[in-house]
C-alpha positions, 0 to 999 in steps of 0.5 A: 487010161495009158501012161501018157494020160495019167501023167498028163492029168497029174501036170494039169492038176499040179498046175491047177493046184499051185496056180490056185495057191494064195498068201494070206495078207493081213492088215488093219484088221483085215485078212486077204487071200492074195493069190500067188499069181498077184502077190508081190511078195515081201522078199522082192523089195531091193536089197537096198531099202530096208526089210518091210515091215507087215504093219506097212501093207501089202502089194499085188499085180492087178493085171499079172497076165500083162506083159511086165511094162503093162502091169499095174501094180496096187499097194495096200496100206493102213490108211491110220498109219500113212496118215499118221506119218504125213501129218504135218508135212505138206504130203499131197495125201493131206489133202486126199486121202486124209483129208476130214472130207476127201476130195471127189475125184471120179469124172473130174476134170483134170489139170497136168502142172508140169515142169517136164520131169515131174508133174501132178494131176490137180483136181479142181479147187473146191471153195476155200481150199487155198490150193487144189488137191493132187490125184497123181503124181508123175515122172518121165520115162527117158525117151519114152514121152511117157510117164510113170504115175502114181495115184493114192487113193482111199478104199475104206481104213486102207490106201490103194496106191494105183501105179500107172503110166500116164496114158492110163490116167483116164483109165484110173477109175476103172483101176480103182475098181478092179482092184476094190473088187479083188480085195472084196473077193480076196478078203475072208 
């Protein structure tokens, strides 16, 4: 082997190793291998908003190889603690997520109640529910017609909050999905 190989072979294994890096995230119990490459780590909260605390969750990039616009990034929390804030609030994860039976919402069809800037996307109401349960909350993006969403969803004791634009809402069970399945391979 010349010089130039040895060198190479030791990048490519530099690479390998560092790409093959992981954060242990731990949460309600749970312990997860997060990649390096999907971690969001802590430190990149805004300078402005307060110092996370472990206890609130984690969040990664479902899709890291995705040019930043089209990324969708899942925040992970405990589903107990989440509740625990919104009880007694009109939080819409009252009537999802926290809900003593929550709500079917894969293949449902969807209503958009907007007023422009901010709109939801209902699921139908089931009967005696005195007003419909929200799937997604949304905002516009300036000049784009398109908006930012959000969808809090459960996934056993935790919460995943999928964010997404709004022309990936059709896409939300498959999200769901991917991102169950990396935390069932991330999880030891």
């Amino acid at each position: 082997m010349d010089g130039r190989s040895t060198v190479a072979s030791i990048l490519v294994a530099g690479l390998l190793w560092a790409c093959s890096e992981s954060t242990t995230r731990k949460l309600e119990g749970h312990a997860f291998d997060v990649p390096k490459l999907n971690d969001i780590s802590d430190s990149d909260a805004p300078f402005f908003l307060p110092a996370l605390d472990a206890r609130d969750g984690f969040s990664f990039y479902l899709n890291p190889e995705a040019s930043l616009p089209d990324q969708n990034q899942i925040s992970v929390a405990s589903k107990e603690r989440m509740c625990a804030r919104a009880a007694g609030t009109e939080a819409q994860i009252n009537s999802t997520v926290c809900a003593a039976r929550p709500p079917q919402w894969r293949g449902q069809p969807l209503r958009k109640v907007s007023d422009g800037v901010f709109w939801t996307y209902e699921l139908p109401p089931e009967v005696g529910q005195k007003s419909p349960a929200s799937l997604a909350s949304c905002s516009a993006m300036e000049g784009t017609g398109q908006g930012l969403c959000t969808a809090v969803l459960p996934y056993g004791d935790l919460t995943l909050t999928i964010h997404l634009r709004d022309n990936q809402l059709a896409s939300l069970a498959t999200l769901y999905d991917q991102s169950v399945a990396n935390l069932q391979r991330w999880e030891r």
